[in-house]
Biotite code that builds the C-alpha atoms (Angstrom):
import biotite.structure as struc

atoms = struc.array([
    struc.Atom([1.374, -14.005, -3.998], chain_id="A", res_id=1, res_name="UNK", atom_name="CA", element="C"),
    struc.Atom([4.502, -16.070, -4.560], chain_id="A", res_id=2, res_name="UNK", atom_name="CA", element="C"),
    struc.Atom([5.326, -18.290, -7.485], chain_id="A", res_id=3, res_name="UNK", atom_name="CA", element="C"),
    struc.Atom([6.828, -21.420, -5.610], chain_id="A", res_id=4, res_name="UNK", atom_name="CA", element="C"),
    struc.Atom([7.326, -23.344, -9.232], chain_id="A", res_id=5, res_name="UNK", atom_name="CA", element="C"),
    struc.Atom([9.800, -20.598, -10.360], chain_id="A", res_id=6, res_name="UNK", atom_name="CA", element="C"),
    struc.Atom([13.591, -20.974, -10.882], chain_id="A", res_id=7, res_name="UNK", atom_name="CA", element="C"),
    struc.Atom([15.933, -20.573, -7.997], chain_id="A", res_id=8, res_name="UNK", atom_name="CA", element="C"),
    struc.Atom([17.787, -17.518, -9.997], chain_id="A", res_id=9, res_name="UNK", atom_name="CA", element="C"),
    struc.Atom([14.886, -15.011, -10.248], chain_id="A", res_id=10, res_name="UNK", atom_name="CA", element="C"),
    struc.Atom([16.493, -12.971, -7.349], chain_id="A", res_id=11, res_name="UNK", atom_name="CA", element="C"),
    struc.Atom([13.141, -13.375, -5.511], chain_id="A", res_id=12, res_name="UNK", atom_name="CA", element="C"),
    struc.Atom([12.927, -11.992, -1.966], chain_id="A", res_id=13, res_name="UNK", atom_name="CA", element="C"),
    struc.Atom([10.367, -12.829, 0.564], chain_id="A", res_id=14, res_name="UNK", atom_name="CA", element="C"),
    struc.Atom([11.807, -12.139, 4.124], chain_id="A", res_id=15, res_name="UNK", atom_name="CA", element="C"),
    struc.Atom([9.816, -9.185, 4.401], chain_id="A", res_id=16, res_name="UNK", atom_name="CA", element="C"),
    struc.Atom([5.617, -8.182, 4.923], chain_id="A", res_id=17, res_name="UNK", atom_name="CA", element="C"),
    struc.Atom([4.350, -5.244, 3.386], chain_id="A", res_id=18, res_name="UNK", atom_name="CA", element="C"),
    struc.Atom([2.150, -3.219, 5.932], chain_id="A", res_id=19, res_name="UNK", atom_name="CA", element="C"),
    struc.Atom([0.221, -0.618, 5.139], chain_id="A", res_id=20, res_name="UNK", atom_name="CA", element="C"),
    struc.Atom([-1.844, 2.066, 7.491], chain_id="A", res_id=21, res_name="UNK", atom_name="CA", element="C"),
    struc.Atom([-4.846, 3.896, 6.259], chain_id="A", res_id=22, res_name="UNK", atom_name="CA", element="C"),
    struc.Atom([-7.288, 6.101, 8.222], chain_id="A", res_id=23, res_name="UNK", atom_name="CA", element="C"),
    struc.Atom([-10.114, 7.705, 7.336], chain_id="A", res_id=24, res_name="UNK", atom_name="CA", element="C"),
    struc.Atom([-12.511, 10.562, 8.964], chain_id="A", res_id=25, res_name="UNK", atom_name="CA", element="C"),
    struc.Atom([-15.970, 11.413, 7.841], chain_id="A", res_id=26, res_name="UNK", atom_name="CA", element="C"),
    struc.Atom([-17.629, 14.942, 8.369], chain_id="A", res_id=27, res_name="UNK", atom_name="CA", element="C"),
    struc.Atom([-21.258, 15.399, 8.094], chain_id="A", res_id=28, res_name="UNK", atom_name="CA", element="C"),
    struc.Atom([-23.410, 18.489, 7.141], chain_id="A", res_id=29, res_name="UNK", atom_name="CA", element="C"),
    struc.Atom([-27.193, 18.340, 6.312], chain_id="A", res_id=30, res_name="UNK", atom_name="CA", element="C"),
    struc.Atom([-27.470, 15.676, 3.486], chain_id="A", res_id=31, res_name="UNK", atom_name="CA", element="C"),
    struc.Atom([-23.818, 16.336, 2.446], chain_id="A", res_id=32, res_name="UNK", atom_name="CA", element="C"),
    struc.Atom([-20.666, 14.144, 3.667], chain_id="A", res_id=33, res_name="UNK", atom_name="CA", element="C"),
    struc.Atom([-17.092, 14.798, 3.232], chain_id="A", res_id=34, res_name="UNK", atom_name="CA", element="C"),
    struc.Atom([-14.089, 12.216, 3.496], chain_id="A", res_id=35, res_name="UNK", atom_name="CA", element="C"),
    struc.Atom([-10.416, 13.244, 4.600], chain_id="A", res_id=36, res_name="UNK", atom_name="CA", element="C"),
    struc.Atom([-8.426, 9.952, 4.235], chain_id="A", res_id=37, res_name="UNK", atom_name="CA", element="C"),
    struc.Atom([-4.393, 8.933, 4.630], chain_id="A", res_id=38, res_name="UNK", atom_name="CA", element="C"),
    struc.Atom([-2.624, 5.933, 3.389], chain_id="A", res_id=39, res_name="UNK", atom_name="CA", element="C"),
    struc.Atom([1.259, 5.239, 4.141], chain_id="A", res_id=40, res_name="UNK", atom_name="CA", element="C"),
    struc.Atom([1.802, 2.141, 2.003], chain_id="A", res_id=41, res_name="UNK", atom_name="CA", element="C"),
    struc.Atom([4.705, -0.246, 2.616], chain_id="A", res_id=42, res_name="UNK", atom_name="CA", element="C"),
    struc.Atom([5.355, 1.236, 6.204], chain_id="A", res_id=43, res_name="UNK", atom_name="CA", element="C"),
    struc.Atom([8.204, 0.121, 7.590], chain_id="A", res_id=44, res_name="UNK", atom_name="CA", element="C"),
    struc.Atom([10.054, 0.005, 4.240], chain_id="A", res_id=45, res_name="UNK", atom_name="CA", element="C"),
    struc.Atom([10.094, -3.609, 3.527], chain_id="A", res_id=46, res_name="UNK", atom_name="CA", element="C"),
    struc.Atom([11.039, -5.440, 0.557], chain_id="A", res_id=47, res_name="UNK", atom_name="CA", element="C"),
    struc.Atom([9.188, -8.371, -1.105], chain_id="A", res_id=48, res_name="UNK", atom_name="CA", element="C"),
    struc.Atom([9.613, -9.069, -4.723], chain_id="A", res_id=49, res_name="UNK", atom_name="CA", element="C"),
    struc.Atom([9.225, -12.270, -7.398], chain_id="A", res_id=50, res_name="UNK", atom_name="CA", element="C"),
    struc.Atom([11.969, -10.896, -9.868], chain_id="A", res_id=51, res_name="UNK", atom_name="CA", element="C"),
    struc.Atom([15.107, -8.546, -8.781], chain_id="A", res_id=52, res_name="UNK", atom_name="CA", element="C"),
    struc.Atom([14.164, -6.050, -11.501], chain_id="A", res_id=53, res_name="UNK", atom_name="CA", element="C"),
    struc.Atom([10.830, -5.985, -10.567], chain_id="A", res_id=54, res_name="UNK", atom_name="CA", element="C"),
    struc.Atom([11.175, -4.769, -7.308], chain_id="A", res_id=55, res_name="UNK", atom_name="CA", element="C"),
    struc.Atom([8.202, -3.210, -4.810], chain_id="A", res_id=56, res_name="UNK", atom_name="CA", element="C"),
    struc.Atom([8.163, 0.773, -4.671], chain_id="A", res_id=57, res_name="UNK", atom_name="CA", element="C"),
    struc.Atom([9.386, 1.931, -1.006], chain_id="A", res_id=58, res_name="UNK", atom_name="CA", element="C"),
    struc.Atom([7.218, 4.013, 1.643], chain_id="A", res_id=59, res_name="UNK", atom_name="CA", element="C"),
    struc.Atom([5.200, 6.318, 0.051], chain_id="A", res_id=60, res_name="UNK", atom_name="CA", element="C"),
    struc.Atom([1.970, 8.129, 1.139], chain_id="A", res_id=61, res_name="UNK", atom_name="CA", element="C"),
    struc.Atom([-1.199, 9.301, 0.174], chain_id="A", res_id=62, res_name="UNK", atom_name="CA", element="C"),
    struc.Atom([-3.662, 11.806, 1.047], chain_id="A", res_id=63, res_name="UNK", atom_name="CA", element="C"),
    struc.Atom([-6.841, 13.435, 0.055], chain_id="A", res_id=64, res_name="UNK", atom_name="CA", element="C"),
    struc.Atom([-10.557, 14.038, 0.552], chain_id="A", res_id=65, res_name="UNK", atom_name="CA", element="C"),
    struc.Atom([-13.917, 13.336, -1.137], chain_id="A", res_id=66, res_name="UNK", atom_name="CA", element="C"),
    struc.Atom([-17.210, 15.460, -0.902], chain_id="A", res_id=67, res_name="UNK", atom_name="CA", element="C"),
    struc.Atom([-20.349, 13.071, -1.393], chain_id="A", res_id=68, res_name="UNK", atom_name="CA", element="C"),
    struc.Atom([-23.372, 15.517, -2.853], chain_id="A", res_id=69, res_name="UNK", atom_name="CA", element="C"),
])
């Protein structure tokens, strides 16, 4: 989202896209299911922000499982 009716002297930076990659894998066993997942959010280390101290947290990951009963 960007604020286009902002002052010019926010420090606001825009040159970059955030990516992010998830995957997921589901396992299966009688009426059970289990999910092993993995995020990497802002993957290639970008920076996009509205205010210079408010700046975007760099690459960081995620990972974990859920068990469906």
């Amino acid at each position: 989202y960007i604020w286009w009716n902002l002052s010019s002297n926010t420090g606001a930076k825009y040159d970059h896209m955030i990516w992010d990659f998830n995957i997921k894998k589901r396992f299966q066993w009688k009426k059970k299911k289990a999910y092993v997942f993995l995020s990497v959010h802002n993957l290639f280390n970008g920076s996009q922000y509205t205010f210079i101290d408010r700046k975007n947290p760099r690459r960081w990951v995620e990972m974990g499982f859920r068990i469906d009963f």
